[in-house]
C-alpha positions in Angstrom: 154.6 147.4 110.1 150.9 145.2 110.1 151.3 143.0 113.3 151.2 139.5 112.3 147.7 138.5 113.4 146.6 140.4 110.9 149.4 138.7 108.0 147.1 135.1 107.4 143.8 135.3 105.8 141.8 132.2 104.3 141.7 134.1 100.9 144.2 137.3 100.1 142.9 139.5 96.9 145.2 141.4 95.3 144.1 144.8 93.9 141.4 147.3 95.8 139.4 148.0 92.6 135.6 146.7 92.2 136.5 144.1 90.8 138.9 143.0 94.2 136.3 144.4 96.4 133.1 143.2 95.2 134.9 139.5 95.5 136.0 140.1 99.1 132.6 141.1 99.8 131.1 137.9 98.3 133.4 135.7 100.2 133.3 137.6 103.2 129.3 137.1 103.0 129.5 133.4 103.0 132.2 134.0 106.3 135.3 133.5 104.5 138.5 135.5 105.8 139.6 137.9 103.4 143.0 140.3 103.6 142.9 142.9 100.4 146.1 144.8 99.6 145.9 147.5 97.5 148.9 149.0 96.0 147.8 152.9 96.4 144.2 153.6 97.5 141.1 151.8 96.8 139.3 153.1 93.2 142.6 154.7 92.4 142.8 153.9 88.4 140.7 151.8 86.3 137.7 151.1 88.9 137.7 155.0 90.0 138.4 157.0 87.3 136.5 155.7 84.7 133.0 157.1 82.7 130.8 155.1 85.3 128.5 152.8 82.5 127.0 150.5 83.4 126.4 148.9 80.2 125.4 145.7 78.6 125.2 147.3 75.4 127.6 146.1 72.6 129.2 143.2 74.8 130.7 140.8 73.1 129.1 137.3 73.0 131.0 135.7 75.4 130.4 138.8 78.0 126.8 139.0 77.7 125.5 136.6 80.5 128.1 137.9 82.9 127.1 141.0 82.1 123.2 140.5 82.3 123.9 139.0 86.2 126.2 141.9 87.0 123.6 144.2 85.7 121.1 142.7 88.2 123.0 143.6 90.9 123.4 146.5 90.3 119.8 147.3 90.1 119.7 145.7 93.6 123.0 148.2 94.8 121.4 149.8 97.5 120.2 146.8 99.3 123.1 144.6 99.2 126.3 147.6 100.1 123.4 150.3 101.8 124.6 153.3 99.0 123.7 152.6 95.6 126.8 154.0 94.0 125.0 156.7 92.7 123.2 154.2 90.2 120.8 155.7 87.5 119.1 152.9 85.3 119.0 155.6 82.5 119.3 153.5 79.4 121.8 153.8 76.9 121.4 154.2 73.4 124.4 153.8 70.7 123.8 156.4 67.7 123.7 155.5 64.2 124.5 158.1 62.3 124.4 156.9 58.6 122.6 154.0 56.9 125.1 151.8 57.2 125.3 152.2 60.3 122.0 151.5 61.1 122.2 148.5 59.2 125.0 147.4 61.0 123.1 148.2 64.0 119.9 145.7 62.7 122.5 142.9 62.2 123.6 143.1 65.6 120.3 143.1 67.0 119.9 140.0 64.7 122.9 138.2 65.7 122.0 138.8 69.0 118.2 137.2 68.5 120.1 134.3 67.2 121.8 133.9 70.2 118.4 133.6 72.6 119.6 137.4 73.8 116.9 140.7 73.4 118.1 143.1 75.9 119.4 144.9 72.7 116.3 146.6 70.4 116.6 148.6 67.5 114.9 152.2 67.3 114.2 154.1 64.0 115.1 158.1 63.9 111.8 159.4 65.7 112.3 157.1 68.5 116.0 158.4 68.7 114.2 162.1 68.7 111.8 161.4 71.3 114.2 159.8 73.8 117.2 162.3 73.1 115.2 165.5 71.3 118.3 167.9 71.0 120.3 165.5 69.0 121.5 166.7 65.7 119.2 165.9 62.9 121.4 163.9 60.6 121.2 161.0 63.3 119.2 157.9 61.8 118.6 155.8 64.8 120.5 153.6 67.3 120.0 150.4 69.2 118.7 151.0 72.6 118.9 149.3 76.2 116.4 149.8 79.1 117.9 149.1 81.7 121.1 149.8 81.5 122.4 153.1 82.7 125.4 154.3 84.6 127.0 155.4 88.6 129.8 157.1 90.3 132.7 155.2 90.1 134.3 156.6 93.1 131.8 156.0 95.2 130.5 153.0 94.1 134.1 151.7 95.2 133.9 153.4 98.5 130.7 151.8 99.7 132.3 148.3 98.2 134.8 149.2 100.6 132.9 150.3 103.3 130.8 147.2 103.1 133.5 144.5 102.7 134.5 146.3 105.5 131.9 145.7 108.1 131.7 142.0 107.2 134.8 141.9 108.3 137.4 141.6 105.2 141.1 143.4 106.6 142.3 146.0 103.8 145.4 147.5 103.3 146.3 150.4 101.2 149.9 151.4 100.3 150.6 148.3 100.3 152.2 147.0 96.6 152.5 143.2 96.0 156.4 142.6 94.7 156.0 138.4 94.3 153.7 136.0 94.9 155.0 132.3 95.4 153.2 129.1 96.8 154.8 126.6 99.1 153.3 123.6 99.5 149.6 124.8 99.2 149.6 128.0 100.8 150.3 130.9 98.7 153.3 133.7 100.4 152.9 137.3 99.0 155.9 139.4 99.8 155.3 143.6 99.9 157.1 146.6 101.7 154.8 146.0 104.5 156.0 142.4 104.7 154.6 139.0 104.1 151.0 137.9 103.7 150.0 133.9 103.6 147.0 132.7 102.8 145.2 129.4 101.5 144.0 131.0 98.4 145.0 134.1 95.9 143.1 136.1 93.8 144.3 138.5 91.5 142.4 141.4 90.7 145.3 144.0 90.4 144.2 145.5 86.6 147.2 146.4 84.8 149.8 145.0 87.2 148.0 141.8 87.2 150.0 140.2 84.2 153.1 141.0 86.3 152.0 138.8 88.9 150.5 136.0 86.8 154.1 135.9 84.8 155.5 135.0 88.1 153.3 131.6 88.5 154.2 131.1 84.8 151.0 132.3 82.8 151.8 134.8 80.7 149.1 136.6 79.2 149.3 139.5 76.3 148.4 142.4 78.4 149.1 145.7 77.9 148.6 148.6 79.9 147.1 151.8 78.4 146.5 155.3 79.7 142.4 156.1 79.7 141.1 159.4 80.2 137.5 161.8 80.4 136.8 164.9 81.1 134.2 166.7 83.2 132.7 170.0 81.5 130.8 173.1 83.2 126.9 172.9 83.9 124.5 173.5 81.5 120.3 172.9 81.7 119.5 169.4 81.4 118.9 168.0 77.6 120.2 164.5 77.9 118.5 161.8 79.8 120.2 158.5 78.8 123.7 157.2 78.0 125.0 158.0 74.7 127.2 155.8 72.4 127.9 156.2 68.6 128.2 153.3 66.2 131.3 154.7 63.8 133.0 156.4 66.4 134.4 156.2 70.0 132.1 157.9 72.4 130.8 157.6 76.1 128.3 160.5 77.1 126.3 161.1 79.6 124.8 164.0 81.5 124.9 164.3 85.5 121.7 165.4 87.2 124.0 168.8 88.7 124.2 169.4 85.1 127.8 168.5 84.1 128.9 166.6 81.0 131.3 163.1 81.5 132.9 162.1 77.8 135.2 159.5 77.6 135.3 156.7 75.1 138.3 155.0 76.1 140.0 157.6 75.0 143.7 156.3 75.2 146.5 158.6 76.5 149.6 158.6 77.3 151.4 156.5 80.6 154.5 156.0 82.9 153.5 152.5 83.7 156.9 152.3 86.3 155.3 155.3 88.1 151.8 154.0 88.0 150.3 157.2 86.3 148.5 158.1 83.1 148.9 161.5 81.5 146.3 163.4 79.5 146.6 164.2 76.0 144.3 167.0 74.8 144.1 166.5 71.0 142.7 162.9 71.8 140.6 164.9 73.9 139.6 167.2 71.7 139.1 164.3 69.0 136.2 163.6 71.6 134.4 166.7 72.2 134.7 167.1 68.4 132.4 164.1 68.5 130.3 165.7 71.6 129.4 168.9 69.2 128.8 167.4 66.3 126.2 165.4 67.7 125.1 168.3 70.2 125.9 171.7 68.1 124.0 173.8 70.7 127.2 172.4 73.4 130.3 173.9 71.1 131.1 177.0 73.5 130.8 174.6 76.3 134.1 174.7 78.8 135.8 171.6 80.0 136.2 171.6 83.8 138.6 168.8 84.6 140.3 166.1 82.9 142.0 163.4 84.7 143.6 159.5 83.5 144.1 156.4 85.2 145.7 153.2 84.5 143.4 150.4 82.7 144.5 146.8 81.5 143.6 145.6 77.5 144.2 141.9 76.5 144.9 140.9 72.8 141.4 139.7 72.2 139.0 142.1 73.8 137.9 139.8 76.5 139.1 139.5 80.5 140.6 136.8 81.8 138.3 135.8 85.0 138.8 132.0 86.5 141.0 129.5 87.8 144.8 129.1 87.4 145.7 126.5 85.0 149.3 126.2 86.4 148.6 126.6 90.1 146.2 125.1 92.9 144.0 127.5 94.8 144.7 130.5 92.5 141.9 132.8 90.7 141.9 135.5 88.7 140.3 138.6 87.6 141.7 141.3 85.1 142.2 142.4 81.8 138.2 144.0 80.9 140.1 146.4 78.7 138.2 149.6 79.5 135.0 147.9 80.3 135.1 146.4 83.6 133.4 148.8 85.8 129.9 147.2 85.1 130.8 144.1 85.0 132.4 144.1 88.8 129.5 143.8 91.0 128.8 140.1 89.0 132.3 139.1 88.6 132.7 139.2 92.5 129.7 137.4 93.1 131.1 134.7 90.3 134.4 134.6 91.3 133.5 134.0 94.5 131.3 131.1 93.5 133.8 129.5 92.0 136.3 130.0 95.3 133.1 128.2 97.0 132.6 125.1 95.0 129.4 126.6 94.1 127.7 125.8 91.0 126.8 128.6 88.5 125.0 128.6 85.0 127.3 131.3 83.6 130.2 129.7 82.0 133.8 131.5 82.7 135.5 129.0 79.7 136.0 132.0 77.3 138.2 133.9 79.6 140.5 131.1 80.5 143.9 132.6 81.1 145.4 129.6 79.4 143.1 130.2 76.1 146.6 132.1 74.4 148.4 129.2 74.7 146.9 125.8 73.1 149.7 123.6 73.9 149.4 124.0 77.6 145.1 124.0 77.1 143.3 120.5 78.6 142.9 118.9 81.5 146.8 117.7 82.3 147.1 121.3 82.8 144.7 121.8 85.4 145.9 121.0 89.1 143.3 120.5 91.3 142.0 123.9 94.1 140.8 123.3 97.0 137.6 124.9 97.6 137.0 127.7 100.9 134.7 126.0 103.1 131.9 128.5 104.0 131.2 129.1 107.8 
């Protein structure tokens, strides 16, 4: 059993992923006390076993400031955790493969212009050639994205860890949440290990997240899905940036030993009650369909290793991120529906603002947990939190 000096914590997060992590680490900075309890091990689904983008590409509307801070950071990795996850600002580029689908391309690009954002440009084919030469010719060009790029999820995790760690934030692994409750204002977390108190929760537990936030009484359509990728055999390099397609799923990307990563949020199956995803080859092979007909030269290429993990979608798209709007000093962070890896590093740091009383320009309105339920939307709903002081 924990001994019981190490049961009270200003803030307790709930879930080890980077999302959990990268928050501990923000509020530890500031000199917070942080517990984390982690269910299994740190990075063990969604945060660790994903295709490691780091993309602002295709975000929608609501994500795109979040996702331009997060992206930031992650350009500054190394210097804030001392490992930089691994981080190669590659660029990514989404294919368009028809003229349609460039033209749906140039009317993103547009509605994005609209919006004040230009991270997003449009190339014609030659451009598409030059970047990414041994790309089948029937490719008509793409929207491209300098600096975005991609990491190890794994590792990147690790060295969230590792730093959270050293400034002091107490983690637990094997150590599953069964009920949160909150007496008075001081929140009670019950697990097999026992119970942890502390002034202030945050949930960043991915798929079991909705679980948790039932049991204050905010429901939120979640549901959790089975996501999978596969690892193929070396093979000379011939791909420099990270590959998307417009009219299909697709996440590519070539490792500098040579290997191949393609996912796509490539759903399969999942025994949720025994926190495990299962592979399913013929999605798989839907995908490295995809793989060759964009790279003929790769079709006697051999897959190496497959693997799944557990990932949380939401009924519009979008996270939810931000305060409770049943309970006091409660936060939340879950739900980014295959697409949360990148966003992590500037969630934390937001999250954490918010825990702080600090004031941010980047609005967390659209992923209000409460947006699926108008009635209970407003400020009658809102109980006041009270903010962490920093030491």
């Amino acid at each position: 059993m924990i001994e019981s000096s190490a049961r009270h914590a200003e803030v307790l997060v709930i879930g080890g992923g980077i999302h959990g992590l990268s928050t501990a680490l923000h509020l530890a900075q500031a000199g917070v006390k942080v517990t984390l309890l982690e269910a299994d091990y740190c990075g063990r689904h969604a945060s660790g076993v994903n295709a490691g983008g780091v993309r602002t590409l295709g975000r929608h509307a609501a994500e795109i400031p979040l996702a331009l801070s997060s992206r930031t950071l992650w350009h500054e990795l190394k210097g804030m955790l001392g490992d930089d996850g691994g981080f190669v600002p590659s660029g990514q580029l989404k294919l368009a493969e028809s003229v349609a689908e460039l033209e749906e391309c140039r009317q993103r690009v547009r509605q994005l212009q609209a919006l004040g954002f230009t991270h997003e440009t449009l190339i014609e084919q030659q451009e598409v050639f030059e970047r990414v030469p041994a790309v089948a010719r029937h490719v008509v060009g793409g929207i491209w994205v300098q600096d975005d790029g991609y990491a190890q999820p794994f590792r990147t995790v690790t060295a969230f860890r590792l730093a959270a760690q050293k400034r002091g934030v107490r983690v637990h692994e094997q150590t599953p949440v069964q009920r949160v409750e909150q007496t008075g204002t001081r929140w009670r977390v019950t697990t097999p290990e026992g119970h942890f108190t502390a002034e202030h929760l945050v949930v960043t537990a991915g798929a079991w997240a909705g679980e948790l936030a039932a049991q204050v009484g905010e429901p939120v359509p979640v549901r959790p899905e089975g996501l999978m990728l596969m690892v193929t055999h070396r093979v000379a390099p011939f791909c420099g940036p990270v590959l998307g397609a417009t009219g299909r799923a697709l996440s590519f990307k070539q490792f500098a030993n040579g290997t191949l990563v393609i996912g796509g949020k490539l759903v399969g199956s999942l025994d949720f009650p025994a926190r495990h995803g299962e592979v399913e080859m013929d999605q798989l092979a839907t995908s490295a369909r995809t793989v060759t007909d964009l790279f003929p030269h790769l079709k006697h290429l051999a897959v190496n290793r497959v693997w799944a993990g557990v990932e949380a979608f939401i009924a519009d798209d979008l996270p939810v991120i931000g305060a409770s709007r049943k309970a006091s000093n409660l936060s939340y962070s879950f739900g980014f529906c295959g697409s949360g890896f990148h966003m992590g590093p500037g969630t934390g740091k937001r999250l954490a603002q918010l825990i702080l009383g600090e004031a941010s320009d980047i609005s967390l309105d659209a992923f209000a947990i409460d947006r699926f339920n108008t009635a209970s939307a407003g400020p009658s709903a809102i109980q006041p939190a009270t903010t962490i002081a920093q030491h």
